[in-house]
C-alpha positions in Angstrom: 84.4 110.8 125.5 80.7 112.4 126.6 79.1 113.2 123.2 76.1 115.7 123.6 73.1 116.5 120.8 73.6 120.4 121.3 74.6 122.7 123.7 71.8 122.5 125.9 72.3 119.3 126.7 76.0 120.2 127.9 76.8 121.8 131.9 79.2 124.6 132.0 82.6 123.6 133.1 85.0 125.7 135.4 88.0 124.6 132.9 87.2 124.1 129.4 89.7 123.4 126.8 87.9 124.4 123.7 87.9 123.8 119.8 85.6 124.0 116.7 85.2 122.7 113.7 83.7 120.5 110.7 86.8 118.0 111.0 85.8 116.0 108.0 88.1 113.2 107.8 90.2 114.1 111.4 93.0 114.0 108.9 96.8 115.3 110.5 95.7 118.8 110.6 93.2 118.3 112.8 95.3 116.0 114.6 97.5 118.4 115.7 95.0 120.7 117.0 93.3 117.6 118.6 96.9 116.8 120.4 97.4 120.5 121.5 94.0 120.5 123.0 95.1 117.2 125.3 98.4 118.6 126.1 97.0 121.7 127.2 94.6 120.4 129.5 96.9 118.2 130.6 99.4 120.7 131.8 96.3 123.0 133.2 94.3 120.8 134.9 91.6 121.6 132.2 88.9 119.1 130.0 88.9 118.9 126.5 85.6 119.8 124.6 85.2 119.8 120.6 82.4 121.6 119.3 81.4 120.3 115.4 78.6 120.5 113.2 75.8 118.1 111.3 75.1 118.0 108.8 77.8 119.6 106.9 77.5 123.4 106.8 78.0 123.1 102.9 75.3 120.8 102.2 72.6 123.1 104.4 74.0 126.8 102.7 73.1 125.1 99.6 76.8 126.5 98.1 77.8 123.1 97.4 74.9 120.5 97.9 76.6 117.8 96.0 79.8 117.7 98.0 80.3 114.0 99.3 82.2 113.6 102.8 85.4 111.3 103.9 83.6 110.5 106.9 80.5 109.6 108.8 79.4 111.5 111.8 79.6 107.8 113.1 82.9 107.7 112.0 84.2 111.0 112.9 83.2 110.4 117.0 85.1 106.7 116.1 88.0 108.8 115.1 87.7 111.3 117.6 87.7 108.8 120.9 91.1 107.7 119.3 92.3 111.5 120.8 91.3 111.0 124.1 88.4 113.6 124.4 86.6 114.3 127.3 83.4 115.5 125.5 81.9 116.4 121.7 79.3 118.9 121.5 77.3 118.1 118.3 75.3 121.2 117.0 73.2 120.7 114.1 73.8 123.3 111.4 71.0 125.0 110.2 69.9 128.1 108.2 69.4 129.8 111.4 72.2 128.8 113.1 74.4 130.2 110.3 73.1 133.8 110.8 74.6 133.6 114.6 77.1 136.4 115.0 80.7 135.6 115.9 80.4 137.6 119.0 76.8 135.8 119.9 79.0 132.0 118.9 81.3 133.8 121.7 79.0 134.6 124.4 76.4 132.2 124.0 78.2 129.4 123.4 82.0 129.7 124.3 81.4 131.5 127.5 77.9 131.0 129.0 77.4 127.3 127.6 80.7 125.7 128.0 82.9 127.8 130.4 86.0 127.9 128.0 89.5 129.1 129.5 91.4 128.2 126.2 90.5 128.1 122.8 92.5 126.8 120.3 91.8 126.7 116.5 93.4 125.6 113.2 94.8 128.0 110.8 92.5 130.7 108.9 89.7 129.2 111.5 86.6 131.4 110.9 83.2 131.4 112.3 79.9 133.1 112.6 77.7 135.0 110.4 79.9 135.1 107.1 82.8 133.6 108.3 83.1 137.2 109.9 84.8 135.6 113.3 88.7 135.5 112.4 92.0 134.9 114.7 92.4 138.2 114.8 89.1 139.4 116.1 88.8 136.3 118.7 92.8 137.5 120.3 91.0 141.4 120.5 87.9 140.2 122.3 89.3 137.2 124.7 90.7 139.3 127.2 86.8 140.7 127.6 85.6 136.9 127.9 88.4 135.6 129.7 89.6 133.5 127.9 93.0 133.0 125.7 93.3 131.8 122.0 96.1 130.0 120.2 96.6 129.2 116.8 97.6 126.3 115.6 99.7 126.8 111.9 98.9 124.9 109.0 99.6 121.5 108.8 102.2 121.0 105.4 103.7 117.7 103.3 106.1 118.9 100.4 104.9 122.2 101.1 101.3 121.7 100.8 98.6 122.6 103.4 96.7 119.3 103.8 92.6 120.1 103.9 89.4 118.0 103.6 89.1 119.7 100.5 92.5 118.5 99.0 91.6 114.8 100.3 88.7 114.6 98.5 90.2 116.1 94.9 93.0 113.0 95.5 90.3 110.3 96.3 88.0 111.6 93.6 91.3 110.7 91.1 92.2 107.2 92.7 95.3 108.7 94.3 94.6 106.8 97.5 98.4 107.1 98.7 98.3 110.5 98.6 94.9 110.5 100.3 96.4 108.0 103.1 99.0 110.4 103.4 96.8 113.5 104.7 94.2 111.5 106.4 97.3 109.7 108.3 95.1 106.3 108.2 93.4 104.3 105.3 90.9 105.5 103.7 87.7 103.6 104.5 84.3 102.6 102.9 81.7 100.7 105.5 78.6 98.7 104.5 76.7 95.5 104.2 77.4 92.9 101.9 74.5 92.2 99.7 73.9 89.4 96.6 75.2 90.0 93.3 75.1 88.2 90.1 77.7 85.9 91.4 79.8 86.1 88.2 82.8 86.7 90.3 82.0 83.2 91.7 82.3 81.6 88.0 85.2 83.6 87.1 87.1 82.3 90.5 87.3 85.5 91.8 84.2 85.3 94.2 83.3 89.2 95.6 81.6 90.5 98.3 78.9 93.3 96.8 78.6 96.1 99.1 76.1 98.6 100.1 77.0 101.6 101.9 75.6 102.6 105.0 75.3 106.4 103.9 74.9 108.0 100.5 77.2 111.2 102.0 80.2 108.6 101.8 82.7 109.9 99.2 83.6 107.0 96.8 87.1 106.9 95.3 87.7 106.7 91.6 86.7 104.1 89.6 89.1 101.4 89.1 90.7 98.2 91.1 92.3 98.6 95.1 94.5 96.8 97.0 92.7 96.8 100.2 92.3 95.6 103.8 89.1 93.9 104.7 87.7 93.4 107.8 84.6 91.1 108.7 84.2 89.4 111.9 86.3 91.1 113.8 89.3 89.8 111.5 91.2 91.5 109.1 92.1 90.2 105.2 94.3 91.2 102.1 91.7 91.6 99.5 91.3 93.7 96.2 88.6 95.9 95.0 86.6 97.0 91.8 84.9 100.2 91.9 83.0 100.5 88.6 80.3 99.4 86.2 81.9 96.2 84.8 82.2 97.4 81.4 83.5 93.8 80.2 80.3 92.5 81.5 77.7 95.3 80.7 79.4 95.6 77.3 79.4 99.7 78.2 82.2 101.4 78.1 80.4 105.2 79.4 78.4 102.8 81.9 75.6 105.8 81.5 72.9 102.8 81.3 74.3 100.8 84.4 74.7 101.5 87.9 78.2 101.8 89.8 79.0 98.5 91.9 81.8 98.0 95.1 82.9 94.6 94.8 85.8 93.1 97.4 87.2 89.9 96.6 88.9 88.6 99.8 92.2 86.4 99.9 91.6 82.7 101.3 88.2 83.4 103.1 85.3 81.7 101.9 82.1 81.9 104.6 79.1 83.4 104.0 78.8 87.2 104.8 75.5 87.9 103.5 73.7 90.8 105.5 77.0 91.2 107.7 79.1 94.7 108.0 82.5 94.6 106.4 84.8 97.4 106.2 86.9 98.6 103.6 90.7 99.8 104.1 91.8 101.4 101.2 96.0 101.2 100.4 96.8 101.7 96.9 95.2 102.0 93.4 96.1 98.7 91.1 94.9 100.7 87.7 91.8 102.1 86.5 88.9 100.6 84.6 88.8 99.2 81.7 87.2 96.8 79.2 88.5 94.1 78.4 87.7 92.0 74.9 86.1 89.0 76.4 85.5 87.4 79.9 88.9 85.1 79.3 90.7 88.5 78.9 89.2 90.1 82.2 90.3 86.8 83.6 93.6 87.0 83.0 93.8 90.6 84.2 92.2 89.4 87.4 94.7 87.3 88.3 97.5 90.1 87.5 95.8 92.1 90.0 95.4 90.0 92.7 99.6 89.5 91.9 99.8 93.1 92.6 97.6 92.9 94.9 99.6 90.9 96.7 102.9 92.4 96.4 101.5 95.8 97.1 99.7 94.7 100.9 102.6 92.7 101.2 105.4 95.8 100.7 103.2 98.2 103.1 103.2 98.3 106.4 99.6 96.8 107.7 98.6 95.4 110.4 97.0 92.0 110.1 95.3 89.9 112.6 
């Protein structure tokens, strides 16, 4: 997969396959548009070409600046490759790009900058100046172009359409399953492990601190995760604390102290300072809490890493 930093740096094609979108998360919704888009080049003799957006159009219209994102742009093209794409056309969002007018989107970009044949979309797609391109209008104006549309419907589980925005709600309550569910893959935090107190150590529960690599990242709920870690190229059972120790910082609000991501990884002991490590992200354990003394937390530990345990065991992972 060809990624390209805007439109100018992309060549017109004589076949493209076309889509567009945020795809925040590349969750099963927009896997099936990403599988239609293969299969129909496939079948035509066409290439596949994604058009998406950084940064996120909601954090540069200012209508929701605070909103975190499930993924990366790193991430997403990771994601992406996994589709078999034959290029990704990354525009950067601005103020000014947001005033373009669906019909300019269409002849600017769908038809004089990439040469598309076929576009397909995702259900209640809209584009351009206030959202004001629609299904409907793109069917009306594609014979003009020369080029056909298809809708892709919405993507349902017990009869709810999964979104970005439905993914983040869950993992914003701990409710990783449910999250895992949507996204169709674990739920994942990446960063650097950096020194912490070491308490863990003298509690026998010895964690990895980490620190993300982007402050976009959207971090679950507070409270402990059975999770997969990965660091050198292998893969671990683990749990994890999101949280601000409460049993240690004597806080319950935690107002005064800042929010820490600690793994503790199952039979590995190397140093990992300064390396990447990855969080996978199966199930909640139980949320935070405090715990009358450093014995008590203790104890509680050890019942996690039980469930832990059974929880990683039960699921179906993939360890190497």
């Amino acid at each position: 997969m060809r990624v390209y930093n805007g439109i100018e740096e992309f060549s017109r094609l004589d076949n493209a396959v076309v889509t567009s979108g945020t795809f925040d998360g590349v969750h099963i919704g927009h896997q099936k548009i990403l599988n239609r888009l293969r299969d129909h080049a496939k079948a035509n003799a066409g290439e596949t070409v994604l058009i998406t957006y950084w940064p996120h159009p909601r954090l540069v219209l200012g209508n929701n600046k605070s909103i975190k994102l499930l993924t990366t742009f790193e991430e997403r093209i990771k994601l992406l490759e996994r589709f078999g794409l034959d290029h990704l056309i990354k525009i950067h969002f601005t103020k000014e790009f947001s005033q373009t007018s669906s019909k300019d989107f269409i002849k600017n970009i769908l038809v004089s900058g990439i040469g598309t044949k076929t576009l397909v979309i995702g259900y209640d797609h809209r584009f351009g100046f206030n959202r004001e391109g629609s299904f409907e209008a793109l069917s009306a104006d594609a014979p003009m172009y020369g080029f056909d549309v298809e809708e892709i419907p919405k993507q349902e589980i017990d009869h709810i359409a999964v979104s970005s925005t439905k993914i983040r709600e869950h993992l914003s309550k701990g409710e990783i399953h449910i999250s895992n569910q949507y996204l169709g893959y674990p739920y994942c935090l990446h960063g650097m492990v950096v020194k912490g107190n070491q308490l863990g150590r003298k509690l026998g529960f010895p964690t990895a601190n980490i620190d993300l690599n982007s402050d976009l990242k959207l971090i679950p709920s507070v409270g402990s995760y059975a999770v997969l870690v990965e660091v050198n190229n292998n893969s671990y059972m683990g749990m994890l604390n999101i949280g601000v120790r409460p049993t240690i910082n004597k806080n319950l609000s935690g107002s005064e102290y800042e929010q820490t991501i600690e793994a503790h990884i199952f039979n590995f002991d190397e140093d990992i300072y300064g390396k990447e490590i990855t969080i996978k992200f199966i199930k909640l354990i139980r949320k935070e809490e405090k715990f009358e003394s450093l014995e008590a937390l203790n104890a509680q530990l050890k019942k996690d890493k039980e469930s832990a345990l059974a929880i990683l065991t039960a699921s179906d992972l993939n360890i190497a």
